[in-house]
MDTraj code that builds the backbone (N, CA, C; nanometers):
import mdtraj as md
import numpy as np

residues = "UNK UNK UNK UNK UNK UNK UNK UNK UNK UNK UNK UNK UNK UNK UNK UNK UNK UNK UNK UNK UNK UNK UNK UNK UNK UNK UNK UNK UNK UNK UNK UNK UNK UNK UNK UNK UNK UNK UNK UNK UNK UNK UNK UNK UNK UNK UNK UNK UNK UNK UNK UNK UNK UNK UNK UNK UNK UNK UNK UNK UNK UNK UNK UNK UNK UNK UNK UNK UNK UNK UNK UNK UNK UNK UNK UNK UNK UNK UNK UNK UNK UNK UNK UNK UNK UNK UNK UNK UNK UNK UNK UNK UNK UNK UNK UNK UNK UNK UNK UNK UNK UNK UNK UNK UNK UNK UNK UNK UNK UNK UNK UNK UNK UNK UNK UNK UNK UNK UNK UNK UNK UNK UNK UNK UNK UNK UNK UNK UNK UNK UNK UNK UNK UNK UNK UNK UNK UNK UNK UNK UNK UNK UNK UNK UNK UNK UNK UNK UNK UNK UNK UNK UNK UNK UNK UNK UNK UNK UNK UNK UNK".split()
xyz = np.array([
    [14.2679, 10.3866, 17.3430],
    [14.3128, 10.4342, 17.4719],
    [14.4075, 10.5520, 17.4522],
    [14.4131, 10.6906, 17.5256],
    [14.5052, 10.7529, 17.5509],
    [14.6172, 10.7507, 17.5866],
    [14.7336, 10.7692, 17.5206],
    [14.8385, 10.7215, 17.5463],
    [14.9401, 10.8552, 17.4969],
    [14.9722, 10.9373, 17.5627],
    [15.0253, 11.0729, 17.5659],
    [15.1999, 11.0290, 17.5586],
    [15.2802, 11.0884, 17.4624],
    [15.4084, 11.0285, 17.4453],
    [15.4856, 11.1590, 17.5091],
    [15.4230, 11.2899, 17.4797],
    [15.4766, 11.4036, 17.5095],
    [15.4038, 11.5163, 17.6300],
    [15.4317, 11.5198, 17.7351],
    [15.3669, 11.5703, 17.8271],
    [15.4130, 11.7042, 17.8526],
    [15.3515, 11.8189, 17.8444],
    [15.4040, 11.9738, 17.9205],
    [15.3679, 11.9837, 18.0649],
    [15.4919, 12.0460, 18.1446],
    [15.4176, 12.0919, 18.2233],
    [15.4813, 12.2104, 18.2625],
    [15.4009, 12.3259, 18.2809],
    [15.4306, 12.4973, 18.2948],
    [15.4463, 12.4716, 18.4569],
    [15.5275, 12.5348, 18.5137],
    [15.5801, 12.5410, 18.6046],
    [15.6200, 12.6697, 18.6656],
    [15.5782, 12.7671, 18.7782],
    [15.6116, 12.8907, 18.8421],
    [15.6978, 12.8602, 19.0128],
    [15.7473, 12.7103, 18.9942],
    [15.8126, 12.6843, 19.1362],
    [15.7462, 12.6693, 19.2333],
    [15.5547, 12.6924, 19.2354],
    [15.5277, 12.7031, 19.3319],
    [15.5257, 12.5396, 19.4352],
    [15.4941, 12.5722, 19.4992],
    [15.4798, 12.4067, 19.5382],
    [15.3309, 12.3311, 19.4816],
    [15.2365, 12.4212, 19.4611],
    [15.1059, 12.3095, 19.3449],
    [15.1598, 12.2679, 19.2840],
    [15.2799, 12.3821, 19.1953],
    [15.3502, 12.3088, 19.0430],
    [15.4566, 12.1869, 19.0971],
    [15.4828, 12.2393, 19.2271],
    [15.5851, 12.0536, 19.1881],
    [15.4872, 11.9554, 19.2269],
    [15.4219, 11.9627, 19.2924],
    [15.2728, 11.8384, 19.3335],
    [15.2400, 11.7812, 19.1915],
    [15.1772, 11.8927, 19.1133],
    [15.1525, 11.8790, 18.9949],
    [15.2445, 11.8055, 18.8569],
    [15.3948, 11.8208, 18.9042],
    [15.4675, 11.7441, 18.8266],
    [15.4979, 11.6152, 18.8772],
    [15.5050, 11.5849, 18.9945],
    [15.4592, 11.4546, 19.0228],
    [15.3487, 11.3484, 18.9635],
    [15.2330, 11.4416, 18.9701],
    [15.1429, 11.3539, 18.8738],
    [15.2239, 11.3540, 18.7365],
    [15.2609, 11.4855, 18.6644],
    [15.3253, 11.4314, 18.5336],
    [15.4652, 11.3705, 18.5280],
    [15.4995, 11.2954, 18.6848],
    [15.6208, 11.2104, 18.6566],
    [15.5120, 11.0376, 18.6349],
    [15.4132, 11.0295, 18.7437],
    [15.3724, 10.9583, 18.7398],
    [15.2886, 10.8640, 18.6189],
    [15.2383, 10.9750, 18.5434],
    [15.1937, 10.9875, 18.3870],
    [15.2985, 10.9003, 18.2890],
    [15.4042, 10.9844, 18.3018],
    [15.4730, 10.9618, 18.2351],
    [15.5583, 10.7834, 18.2388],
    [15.6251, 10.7759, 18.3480],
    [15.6425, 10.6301, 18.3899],
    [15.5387, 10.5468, 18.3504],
    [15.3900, 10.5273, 18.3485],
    [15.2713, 10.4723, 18.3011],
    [15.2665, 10.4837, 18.1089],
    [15.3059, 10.5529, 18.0667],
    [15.2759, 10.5793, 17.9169],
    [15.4147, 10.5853, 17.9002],
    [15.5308, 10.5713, 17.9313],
    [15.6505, 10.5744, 17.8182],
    [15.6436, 10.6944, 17.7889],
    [15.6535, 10.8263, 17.8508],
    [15.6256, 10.9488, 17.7950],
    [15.7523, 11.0117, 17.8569],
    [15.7894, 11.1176, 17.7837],
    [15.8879, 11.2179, 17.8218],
    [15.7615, 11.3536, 17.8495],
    [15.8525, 11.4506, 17.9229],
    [15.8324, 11.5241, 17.9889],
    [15.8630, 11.6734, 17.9546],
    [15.8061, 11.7806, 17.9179],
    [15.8899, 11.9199, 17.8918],
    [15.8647, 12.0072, 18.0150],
    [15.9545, 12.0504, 18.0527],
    [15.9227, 12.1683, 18.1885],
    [15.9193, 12.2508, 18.1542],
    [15.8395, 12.3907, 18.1659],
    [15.8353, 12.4922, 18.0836],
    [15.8174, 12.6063, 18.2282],
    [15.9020, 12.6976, 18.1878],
    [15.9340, 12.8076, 18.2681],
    [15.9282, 12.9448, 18.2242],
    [15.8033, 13.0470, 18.2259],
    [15.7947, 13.1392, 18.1538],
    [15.8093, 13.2809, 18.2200],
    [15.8996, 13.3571, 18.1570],
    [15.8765, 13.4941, 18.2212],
    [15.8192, 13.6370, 18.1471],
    [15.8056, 13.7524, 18.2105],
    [15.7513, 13.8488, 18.0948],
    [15.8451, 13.8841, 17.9953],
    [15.9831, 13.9116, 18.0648],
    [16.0873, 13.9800, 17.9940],
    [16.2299, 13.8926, 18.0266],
    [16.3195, 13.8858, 17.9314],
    [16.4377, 13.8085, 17.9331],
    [16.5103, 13.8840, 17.9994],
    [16.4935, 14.0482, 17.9574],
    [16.5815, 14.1332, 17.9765],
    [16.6609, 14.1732, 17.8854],
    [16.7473, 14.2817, 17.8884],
    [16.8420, 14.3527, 17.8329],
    [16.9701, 14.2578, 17.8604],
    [17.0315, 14.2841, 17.7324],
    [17.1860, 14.1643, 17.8118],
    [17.2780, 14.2644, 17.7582],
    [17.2663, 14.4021, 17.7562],
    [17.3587, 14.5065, 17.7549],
    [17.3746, 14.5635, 17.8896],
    [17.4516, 14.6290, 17.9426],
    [17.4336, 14.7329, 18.0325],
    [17.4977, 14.8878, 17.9819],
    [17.4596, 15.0001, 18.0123],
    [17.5148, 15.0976, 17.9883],
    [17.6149, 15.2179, 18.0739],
    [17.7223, 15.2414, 18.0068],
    [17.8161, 15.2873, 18.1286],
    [17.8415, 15.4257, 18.0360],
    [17.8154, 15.5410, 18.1416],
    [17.8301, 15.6445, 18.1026],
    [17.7938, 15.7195, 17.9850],
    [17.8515, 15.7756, 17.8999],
    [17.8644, 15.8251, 17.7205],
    [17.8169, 15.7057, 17.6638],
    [17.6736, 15.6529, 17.7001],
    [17.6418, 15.5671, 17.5852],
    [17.7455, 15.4200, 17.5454],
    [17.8616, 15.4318, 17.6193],
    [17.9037, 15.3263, 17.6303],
    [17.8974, 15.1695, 17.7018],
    [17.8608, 15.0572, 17.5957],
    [17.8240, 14.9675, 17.6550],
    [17.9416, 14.8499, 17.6428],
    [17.9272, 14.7675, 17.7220],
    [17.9866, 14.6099, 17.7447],
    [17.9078, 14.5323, 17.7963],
    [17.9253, 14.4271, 17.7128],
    [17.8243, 14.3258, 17.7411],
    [17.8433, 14.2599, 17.9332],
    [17.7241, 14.2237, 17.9590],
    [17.7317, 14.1374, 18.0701],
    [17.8148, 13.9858, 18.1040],
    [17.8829, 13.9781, 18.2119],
    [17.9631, 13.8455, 18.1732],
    [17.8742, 13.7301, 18.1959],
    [17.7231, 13.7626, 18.2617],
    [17.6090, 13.6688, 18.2904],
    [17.4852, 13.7431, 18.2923],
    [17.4503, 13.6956, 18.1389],
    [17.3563, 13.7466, 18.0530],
    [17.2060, 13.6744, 18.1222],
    [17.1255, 13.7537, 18.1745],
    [16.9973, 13.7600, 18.1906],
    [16.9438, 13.6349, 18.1709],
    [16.9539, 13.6060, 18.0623],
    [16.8985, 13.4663, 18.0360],
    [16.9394, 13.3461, 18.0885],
    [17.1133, 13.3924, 18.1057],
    [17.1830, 13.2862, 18.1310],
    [17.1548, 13.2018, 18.2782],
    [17.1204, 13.3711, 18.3807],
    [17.0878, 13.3685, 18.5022],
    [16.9265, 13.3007, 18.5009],
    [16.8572, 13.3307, 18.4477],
    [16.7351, 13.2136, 18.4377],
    [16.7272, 13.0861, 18.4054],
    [16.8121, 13.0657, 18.2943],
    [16.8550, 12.8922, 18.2605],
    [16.8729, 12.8299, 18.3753],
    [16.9951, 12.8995, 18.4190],
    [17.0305, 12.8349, 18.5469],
    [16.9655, 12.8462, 18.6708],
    [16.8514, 12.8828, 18.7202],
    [16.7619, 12.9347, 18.7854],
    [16.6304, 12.7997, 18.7660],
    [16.6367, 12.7791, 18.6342],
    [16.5590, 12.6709, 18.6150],
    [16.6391, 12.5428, 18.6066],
    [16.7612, 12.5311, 18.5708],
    [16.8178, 12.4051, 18.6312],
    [16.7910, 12.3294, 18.7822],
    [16.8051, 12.4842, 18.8714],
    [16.8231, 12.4584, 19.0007],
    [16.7120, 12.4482, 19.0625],
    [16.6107, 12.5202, 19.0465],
    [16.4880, 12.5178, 19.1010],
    [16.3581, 12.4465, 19.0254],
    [16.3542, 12.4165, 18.9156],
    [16.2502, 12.3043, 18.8848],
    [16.2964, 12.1455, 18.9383],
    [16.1832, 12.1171, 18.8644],
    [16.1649, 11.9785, 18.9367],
    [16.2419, 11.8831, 18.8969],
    [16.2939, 11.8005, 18.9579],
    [16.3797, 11.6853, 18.8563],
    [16.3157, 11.5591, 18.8917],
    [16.3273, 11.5151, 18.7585],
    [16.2491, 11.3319, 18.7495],
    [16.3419, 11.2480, 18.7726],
    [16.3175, 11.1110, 18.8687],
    [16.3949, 10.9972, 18.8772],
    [16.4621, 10.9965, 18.7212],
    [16.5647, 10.9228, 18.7133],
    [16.6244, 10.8818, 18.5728],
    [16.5656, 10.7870, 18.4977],
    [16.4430, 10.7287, 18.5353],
    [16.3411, 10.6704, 18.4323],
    [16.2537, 10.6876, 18.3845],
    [16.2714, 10.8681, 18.3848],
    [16.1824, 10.9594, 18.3367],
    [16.2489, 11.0695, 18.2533],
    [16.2408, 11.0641, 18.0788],
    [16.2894, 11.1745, 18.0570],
    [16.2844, 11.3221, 18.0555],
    [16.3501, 11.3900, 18.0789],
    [16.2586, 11.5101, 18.1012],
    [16.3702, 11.6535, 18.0118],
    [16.2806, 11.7444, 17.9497],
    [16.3562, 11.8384, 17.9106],
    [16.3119, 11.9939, 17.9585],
    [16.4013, 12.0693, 17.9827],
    [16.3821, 12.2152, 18.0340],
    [16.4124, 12.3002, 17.9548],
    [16.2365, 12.3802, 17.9072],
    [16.2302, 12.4941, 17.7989],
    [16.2264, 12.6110, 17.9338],
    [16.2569, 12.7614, 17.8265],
    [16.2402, 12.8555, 17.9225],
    [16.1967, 12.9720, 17.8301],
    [16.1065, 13.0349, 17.8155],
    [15.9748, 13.0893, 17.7586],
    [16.0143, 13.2347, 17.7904],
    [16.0262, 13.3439, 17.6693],
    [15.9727, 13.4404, 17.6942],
    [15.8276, 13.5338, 17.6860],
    [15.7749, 13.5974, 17.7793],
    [15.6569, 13.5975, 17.7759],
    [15.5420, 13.6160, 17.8737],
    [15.3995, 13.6364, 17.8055],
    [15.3037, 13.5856, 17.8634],
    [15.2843, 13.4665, 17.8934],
    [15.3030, 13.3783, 18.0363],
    [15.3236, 13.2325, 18.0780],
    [15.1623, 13.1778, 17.9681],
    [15.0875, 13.1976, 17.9207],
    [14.9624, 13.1188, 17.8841],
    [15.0012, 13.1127, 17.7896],
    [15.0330, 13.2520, 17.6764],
    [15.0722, 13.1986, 17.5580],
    [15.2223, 13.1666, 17.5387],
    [15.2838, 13.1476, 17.5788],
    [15.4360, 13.0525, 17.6361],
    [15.3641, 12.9210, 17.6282],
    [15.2691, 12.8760, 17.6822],
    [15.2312, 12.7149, 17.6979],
    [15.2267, 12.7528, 17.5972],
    [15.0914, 12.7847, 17.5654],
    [14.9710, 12.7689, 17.4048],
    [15.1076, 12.7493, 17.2857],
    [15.1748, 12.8115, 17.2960],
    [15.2442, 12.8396, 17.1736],
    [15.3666, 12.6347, 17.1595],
    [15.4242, 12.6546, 17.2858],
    [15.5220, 12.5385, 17.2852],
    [15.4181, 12.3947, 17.2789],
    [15.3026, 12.3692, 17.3735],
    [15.2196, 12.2979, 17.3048],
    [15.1786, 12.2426, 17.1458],
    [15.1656, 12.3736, 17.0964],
    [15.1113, 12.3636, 16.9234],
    [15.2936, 12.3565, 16.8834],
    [15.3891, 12.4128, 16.9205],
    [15.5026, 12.3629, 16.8091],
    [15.5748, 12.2537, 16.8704],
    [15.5841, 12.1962, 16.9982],
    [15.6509, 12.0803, 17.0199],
    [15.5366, 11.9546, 16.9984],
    [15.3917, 11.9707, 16.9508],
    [15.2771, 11.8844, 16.9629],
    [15.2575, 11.7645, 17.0553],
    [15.2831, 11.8481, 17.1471],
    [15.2072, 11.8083, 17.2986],
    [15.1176, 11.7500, 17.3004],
    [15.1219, 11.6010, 17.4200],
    [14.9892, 11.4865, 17.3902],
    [14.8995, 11.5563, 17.4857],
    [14.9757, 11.6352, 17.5626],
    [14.9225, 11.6232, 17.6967],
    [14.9721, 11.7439, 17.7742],
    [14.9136, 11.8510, 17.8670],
    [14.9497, 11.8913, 17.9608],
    [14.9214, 11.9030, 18.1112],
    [15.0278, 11.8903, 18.1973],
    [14.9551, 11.8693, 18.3246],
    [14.9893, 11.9789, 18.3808],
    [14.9580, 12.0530, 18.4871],
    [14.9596, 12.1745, 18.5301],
    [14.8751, 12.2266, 18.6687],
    [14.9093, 12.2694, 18.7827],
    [14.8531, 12.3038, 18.8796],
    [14.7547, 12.4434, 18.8301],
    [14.6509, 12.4547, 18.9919],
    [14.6192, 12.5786, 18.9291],
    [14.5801, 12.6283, 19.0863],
    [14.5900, 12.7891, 19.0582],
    [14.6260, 12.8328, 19.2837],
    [14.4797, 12.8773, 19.2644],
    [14.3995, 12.8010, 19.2446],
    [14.1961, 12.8047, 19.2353],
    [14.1854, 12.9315, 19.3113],
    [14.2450, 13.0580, 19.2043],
    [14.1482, 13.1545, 19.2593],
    [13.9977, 13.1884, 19.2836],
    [13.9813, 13.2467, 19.3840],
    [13.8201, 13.2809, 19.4031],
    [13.7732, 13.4240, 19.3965],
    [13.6471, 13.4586, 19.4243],
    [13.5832, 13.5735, 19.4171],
    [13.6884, 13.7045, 19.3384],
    [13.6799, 13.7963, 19.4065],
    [13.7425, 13.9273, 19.3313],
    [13.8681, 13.9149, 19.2713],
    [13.9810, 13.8826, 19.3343],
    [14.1064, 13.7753, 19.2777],
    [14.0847, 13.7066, 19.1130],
    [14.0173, 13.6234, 19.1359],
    [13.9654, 13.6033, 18.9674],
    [13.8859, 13.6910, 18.8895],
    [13.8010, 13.7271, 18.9214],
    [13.7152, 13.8540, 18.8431],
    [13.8502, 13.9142, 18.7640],
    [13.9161, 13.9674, 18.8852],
    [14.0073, 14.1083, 18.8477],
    [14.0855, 14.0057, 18.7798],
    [14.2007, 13.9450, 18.7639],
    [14.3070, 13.8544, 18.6970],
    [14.2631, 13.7600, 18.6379],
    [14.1264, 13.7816, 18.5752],
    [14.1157, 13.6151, 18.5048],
    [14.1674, 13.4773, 18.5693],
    [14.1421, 13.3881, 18.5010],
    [14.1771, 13.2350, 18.5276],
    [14.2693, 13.2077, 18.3882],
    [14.4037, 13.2030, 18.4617],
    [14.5476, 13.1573, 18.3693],
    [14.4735, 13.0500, 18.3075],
    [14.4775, 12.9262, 18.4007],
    [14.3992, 12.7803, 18.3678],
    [14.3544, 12.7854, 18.2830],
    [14.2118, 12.9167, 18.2787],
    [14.1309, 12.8942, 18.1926],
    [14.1152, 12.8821, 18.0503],
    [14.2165, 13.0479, 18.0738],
    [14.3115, 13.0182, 17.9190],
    [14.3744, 12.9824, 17.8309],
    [14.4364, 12.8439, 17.9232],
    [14.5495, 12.8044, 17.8359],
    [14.4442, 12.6805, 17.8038],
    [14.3201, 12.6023, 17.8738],
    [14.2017, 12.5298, 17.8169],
    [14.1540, 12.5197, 17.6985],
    [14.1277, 12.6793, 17.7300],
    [14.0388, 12.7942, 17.5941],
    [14.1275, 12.7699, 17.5232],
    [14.2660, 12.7664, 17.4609],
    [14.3328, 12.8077, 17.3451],
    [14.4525, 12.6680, 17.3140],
    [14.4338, 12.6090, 17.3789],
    [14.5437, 12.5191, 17.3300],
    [14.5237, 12.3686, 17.2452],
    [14.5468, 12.2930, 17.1814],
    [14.4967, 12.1730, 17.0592],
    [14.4858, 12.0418, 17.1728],
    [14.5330, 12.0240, 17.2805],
    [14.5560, 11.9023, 17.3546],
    [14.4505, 11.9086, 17.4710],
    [14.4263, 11.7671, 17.5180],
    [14.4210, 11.8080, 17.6640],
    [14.4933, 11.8218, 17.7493],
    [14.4161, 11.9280, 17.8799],
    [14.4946, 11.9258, 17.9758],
    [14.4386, 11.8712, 18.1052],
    [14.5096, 11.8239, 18.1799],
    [14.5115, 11.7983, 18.3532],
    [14.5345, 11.8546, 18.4281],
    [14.4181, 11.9379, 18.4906],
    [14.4227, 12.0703, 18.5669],
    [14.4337, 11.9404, 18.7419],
    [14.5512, 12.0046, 18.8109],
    [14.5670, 11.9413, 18.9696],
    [14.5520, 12.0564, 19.0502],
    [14.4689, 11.9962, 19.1366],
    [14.4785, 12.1176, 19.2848],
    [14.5168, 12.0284, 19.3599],
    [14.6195, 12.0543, 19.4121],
    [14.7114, 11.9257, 19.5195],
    [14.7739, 12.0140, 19.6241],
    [14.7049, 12.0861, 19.7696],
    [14.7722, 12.1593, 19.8544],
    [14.7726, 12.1361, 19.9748],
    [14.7023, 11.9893, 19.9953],
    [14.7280, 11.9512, 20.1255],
    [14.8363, 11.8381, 20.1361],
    [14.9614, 11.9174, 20.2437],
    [15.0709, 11.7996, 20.2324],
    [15.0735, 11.7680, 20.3764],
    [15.1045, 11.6334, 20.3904],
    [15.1360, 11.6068, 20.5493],
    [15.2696, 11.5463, 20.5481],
    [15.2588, 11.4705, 20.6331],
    [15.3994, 11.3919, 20.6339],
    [15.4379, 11.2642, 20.5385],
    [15.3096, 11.2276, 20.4664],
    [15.2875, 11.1112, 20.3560],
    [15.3227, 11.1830, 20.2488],
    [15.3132, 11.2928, 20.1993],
    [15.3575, 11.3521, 20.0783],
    [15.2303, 11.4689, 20.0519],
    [15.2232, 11.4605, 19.9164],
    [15.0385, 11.5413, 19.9064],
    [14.9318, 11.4334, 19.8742],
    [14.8325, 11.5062, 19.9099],
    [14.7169, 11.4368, 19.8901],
    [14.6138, 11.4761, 19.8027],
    [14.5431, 11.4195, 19.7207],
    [14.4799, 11.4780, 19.5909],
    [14.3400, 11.5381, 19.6388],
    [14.2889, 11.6640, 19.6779],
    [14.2071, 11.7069, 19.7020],
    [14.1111, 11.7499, 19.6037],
    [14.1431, 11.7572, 19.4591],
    [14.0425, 11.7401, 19.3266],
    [14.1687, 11.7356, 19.2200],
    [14.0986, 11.6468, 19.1354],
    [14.1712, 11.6466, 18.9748],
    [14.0421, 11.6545, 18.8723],
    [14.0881, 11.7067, 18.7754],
    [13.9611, 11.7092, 18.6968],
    [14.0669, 11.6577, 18.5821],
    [14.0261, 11.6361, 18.4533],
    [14.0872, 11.6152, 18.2994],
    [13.9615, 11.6916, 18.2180],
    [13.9918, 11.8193, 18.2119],
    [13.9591, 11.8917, 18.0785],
    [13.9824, 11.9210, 17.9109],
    [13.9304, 11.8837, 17.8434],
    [14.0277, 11.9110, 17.7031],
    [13.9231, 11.9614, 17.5832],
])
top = md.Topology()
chain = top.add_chain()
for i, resn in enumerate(residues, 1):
    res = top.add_residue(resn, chain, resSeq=i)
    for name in ("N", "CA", "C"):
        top.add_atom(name, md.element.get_by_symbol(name[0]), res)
traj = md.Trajectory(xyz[None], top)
């Protein structure tokens, strides 16, 4: 039986992704599993600024620092019988997973996906698809976007790996 101890889940705040971490709270409570939240951007940024003649001083809230805390506040948080830890990725978000997957050896990832269609995907590829294509685990692709007043409701799950 599958029994996933270490679960990822990439996260852009949207609301699929917190739907989607729900299932990986729910996962997790079921298997004894902890949890990694992973939050990726292109660029950290510069944590210099420059004033005048080439003269610099550092920032008193360094770029990064402002994202840490950005992901404190705005990802998802698990009941306390769920452990959970918050990475924060510089980067291309696919290979940000691919990469923390293969070095934290991830049982498992769960992850929304905003099911692009027609020209939208052509032109931007399928993120999803990629991180499928390239990563050692399976993953649990959720499309979860209908919410009412019960919470969300699972309108397809697939398990690809």
């Amino acid at each position: 039986m599958f029994h996933p101890r270490l679960i990822l889940h990439p996260t852009d705040y949207s609301e699929d992704s917190m739907d989607a971490f729900r299932v990986a709270v729910d996962l997790a409570r079921l298997c004894d599993s902890k949890i990694l939240v992973l939050h990726a951007v292109e660029t950290l940024g510069p944590e210099n600024v420059t004033y005048g003649e080439g003269m610099t001083r550092p920032q008193p809230e360094t770029y990064q620092d402002r994202l840490e805390e950005d992901l404190r506040q705005r990802a998802p948080h698990a009941p306390s019988d769920v452990p959970v830890e918050y990475l924060m990725a510089e980067g291309d978000p696919a290979h940000a997973i691919e990469k923390t997957a293969a070095e934290r050896h991830v049982d498992l990832i769960v992850m929304s996906t905003h099911a692009l269609t027609g020209l939208k995907r052509l032109l931007m590829g399928s993120f999803t698809d990629h991180v499928i294509r390239n990563v050692h685990c399976p993953v649990l692709v959720t499309k979860l976007a209908v919410h009412n007043s019960r919470g969300p409701e699972v309108k397809e799950t697939s398990t690809i790996s």
